[in-house]
matplotlib code that plots the C-alpha trace (Angstrom):
import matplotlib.pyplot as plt

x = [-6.3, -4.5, -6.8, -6.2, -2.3, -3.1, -5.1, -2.5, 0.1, -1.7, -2.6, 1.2, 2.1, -0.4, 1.2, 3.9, 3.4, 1.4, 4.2, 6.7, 4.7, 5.2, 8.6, 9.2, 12.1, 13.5, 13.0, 13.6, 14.9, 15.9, 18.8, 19.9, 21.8, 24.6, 27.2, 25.4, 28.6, 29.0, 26.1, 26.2, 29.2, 29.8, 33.8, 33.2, 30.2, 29.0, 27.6, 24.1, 25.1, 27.2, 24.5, 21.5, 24.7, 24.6, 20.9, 20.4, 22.8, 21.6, 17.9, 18.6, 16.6, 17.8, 17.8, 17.9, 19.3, 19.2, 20.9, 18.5, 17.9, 15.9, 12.7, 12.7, 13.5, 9.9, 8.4, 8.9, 8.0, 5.1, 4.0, 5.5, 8.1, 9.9, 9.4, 11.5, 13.5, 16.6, 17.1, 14.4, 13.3, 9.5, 7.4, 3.3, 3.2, 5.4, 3.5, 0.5, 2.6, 5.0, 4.8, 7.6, 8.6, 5.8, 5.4, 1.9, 1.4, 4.4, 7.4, 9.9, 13.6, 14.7, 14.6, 16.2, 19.1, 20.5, 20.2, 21.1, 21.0, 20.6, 22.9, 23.0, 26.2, 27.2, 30.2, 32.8, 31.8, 28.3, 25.9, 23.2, 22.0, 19.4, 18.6, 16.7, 13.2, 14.2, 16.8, 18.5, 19.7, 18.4, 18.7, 17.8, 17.7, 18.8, 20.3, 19.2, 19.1, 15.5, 12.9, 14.6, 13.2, 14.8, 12.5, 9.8, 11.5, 12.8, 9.8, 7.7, 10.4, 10.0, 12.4, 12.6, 14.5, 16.3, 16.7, 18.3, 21.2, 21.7, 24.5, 26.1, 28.9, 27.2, 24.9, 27.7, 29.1, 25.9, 26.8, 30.1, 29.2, 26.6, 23.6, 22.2, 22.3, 23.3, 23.0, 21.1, 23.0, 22.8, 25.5, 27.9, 27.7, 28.3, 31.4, 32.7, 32.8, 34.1, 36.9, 37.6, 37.4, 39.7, 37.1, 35.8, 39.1, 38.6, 35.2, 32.8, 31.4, 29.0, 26.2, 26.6, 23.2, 21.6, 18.1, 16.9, 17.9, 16.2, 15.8, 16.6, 14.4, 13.8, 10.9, 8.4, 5.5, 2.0, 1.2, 4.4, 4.0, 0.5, 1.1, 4.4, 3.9, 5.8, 9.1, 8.8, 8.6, 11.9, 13.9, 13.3, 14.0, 17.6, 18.6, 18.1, 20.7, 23.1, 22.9, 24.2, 26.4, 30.3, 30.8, 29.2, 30.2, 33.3, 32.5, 31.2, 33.8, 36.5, 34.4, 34.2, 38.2, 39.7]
y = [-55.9, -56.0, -53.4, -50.8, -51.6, -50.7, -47.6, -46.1, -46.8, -44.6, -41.8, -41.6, -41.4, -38.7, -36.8, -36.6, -35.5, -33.2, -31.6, -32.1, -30.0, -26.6, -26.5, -24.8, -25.9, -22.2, -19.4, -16.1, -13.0, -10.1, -7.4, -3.8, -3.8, -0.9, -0.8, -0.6, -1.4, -3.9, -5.2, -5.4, -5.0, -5.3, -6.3, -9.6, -11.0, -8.3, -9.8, -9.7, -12.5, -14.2, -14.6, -15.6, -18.3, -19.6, -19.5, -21.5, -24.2, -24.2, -24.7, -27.1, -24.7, -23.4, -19.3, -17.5, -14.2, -11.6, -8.2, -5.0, -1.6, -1.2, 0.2, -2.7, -5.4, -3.9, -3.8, -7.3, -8.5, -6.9, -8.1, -11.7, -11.8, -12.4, -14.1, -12.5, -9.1, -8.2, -6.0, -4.1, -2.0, -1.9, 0.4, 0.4, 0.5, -2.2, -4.2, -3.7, -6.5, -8.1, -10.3, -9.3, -11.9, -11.1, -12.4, -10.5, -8.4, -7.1, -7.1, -9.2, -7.5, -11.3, -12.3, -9.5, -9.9, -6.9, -3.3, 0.0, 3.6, 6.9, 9.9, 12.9, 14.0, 17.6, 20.0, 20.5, 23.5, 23.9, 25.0, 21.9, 19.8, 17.6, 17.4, 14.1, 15.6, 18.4, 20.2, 23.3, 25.7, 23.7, 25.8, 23.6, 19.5, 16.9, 14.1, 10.1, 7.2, 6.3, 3.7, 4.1, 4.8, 7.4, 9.5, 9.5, 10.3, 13.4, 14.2, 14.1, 16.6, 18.7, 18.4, 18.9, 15.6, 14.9, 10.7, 10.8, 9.5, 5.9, 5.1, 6.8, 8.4, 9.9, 11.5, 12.8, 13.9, 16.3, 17.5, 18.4, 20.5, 22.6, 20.9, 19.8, 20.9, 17.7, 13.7, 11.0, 7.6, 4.6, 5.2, 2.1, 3.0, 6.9, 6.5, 4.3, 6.1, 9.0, 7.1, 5.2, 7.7, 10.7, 13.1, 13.5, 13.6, 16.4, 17.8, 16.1, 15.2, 13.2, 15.0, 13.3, 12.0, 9.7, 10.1, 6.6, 3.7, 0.3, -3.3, -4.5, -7.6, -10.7, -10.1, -12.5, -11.4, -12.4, -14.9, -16.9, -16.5, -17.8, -20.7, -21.8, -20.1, -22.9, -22.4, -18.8, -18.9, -22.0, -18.9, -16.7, -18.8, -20.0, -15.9, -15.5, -18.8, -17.7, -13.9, -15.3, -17.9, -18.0, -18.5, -15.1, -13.2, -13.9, -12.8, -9.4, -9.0, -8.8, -6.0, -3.9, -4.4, -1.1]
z = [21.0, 17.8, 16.1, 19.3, 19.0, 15.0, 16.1, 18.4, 16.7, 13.8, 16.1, 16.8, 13.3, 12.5, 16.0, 15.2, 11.5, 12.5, 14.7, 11.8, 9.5, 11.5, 10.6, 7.0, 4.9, 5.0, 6.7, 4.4, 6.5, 5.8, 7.3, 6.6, 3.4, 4.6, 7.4, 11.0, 13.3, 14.8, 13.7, 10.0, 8.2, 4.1, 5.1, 7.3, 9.6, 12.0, 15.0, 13.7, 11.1, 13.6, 16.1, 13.5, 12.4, 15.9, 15.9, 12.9, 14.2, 17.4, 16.5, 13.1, 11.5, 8.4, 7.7, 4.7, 5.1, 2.5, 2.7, 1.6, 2.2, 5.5, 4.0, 1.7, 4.5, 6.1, 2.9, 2.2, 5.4, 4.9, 2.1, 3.2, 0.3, 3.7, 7.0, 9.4, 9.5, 12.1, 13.9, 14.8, 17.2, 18.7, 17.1, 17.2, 13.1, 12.9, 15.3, 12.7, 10.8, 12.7, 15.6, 18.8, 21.0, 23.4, 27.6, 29.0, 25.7, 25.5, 23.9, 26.1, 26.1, 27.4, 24.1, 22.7, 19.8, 21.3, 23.3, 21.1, 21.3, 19.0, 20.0, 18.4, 16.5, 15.9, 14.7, 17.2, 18.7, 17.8, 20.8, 19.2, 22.1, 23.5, 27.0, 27.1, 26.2, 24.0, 21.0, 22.4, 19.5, 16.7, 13.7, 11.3, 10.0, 11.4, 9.5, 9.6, 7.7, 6.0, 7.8, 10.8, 14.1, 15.4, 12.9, 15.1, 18.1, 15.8, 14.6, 18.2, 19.9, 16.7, 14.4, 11.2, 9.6, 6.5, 5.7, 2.4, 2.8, 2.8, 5.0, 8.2, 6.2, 4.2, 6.8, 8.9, 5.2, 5.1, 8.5, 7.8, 4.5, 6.9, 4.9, 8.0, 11.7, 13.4, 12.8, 14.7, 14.4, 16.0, 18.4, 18.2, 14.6, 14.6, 17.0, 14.7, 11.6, 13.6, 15.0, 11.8, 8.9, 8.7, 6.6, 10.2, 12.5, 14.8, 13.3, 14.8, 18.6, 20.1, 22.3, 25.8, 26.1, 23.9, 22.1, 22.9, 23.8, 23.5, 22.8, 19.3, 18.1, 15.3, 14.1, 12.1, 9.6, 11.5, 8.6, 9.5, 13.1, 12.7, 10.7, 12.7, 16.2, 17.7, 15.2, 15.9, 19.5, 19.2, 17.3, 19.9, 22.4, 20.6, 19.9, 23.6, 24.4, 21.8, 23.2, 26.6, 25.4, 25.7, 22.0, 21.1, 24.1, 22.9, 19.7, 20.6, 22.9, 19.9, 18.3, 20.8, 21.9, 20.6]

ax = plt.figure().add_subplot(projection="3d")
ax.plot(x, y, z, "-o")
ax.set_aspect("equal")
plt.show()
């Protein structure tokens, strides 16, 4: 009787060691180094940060979050220099590396960090526009930040697209010196800089309808995913809580009051 006692009482041991090794001592992530408002901001915590805060806290899991330019972020997650990247969008050469919070093989927008959109921003006045499937009077570039991906939405409706500028400024810079026939921004992000900077007061418009709009994710590198599947899937599960919670509501609510 005593030896069973002993063996169970083992068992339980290994259990529940077992379950405390799939949680890593730090998980390493990784975010757009420029301005994306109200995401990411250089000036105070965007809600990006705030809600990955919450997140940590909320799961006792601790998060390492480094700021880098976007192509890098993917880069290192890639090459699992980091474990995580936010906020990204779905995209099938992305999926090559990255595991989505999934529900039957796809990505699930109910554990989403957020919904965006791209519009398109022109000169006041131009005739540029996009009718949801295609550019009218597109004469030539059209301006976007690089690794982002709107570029393949430009690219498939035929447009010819210059990412070398880094930041959101500076693209709608470009478009205001005529070196490129329109911008595609993330829109919470191009309205701002339009409504916030003067070298753009009165020049610039946003065309009506957007180029895309979609669900914006935390996304994990497969090696992590497959060596803690449960820790990922408790992330995911935590940005979804702290997405609907009163704490952040209130949060995003404040950025969003003009």
């Amino acid at each position: 009787m005593k030896t069973t006692h002993l063996i169970t009482a083992m068992l339980s041991i290994l259990t529940a060691t077992a379950f405390a090794e799939d949680k890593p001592a730090t998980i390493k992530l990784c975010y757009e180094g420029e301005d994306v408002f109200p995401w990411i901001l250089k000036s105070k915590k965007g809600l990006n940060i705030i809600m990955m805060e919450q997140v940590a806290k909320k799961s006792g899991l601790k998060l390492e979050m480094t700021a880098v330019p976007w192509k890098r972020c993917l880069n290192d997650l890639q090459s699992g220099t980091m474990d995580g990247a936010f906020a990204a969008s779905y995209k099938a050469d992305r999926a090559e590396f990255s595991a989505y919070p999934s529900k039957d093989g796809k990505p699930d927008p109910a554990r989403r960090m957020m919904f965006d959109s791209y519009s398109l921003y022109r000169l006041k006045g131009s005739s540029v526009g996009w009718d949801g499937s295609k550019f009218q009077n597109l004469s030539g570039p059209i301006g976007t930040q690089p690794g982002y991906s709107v570029i393949d939405v430009l690219k498939q409706a035929g447009a010819q697209v210059d990412d070398g500028a880094k930041t959101a400024d500076d693209t709608l810079r470009k478009l205001v010196s005529n070196r490129i026939a329109a911008a595609a921004l993330l829109t919470p992000e191009g309205d701002n800089s339009i409504a916030t900077n003067s070298e753009f007061t009165g020049k610039l418009e946003r065309v009506p309808t957007p180029l895309v709009e979609k669900p914006y994710f935390l996304i994990f590198s497969k090696p992590f995913q497959a060596k803690y599947p449960s820790t990922a899937n408790q992330v995911w599960d935590a940005v979804a809580s702290v997405r609907e919670s009163a704490e952040y509501k209130q949060a995003e609510a404040a950025f969003f009051k003009r």
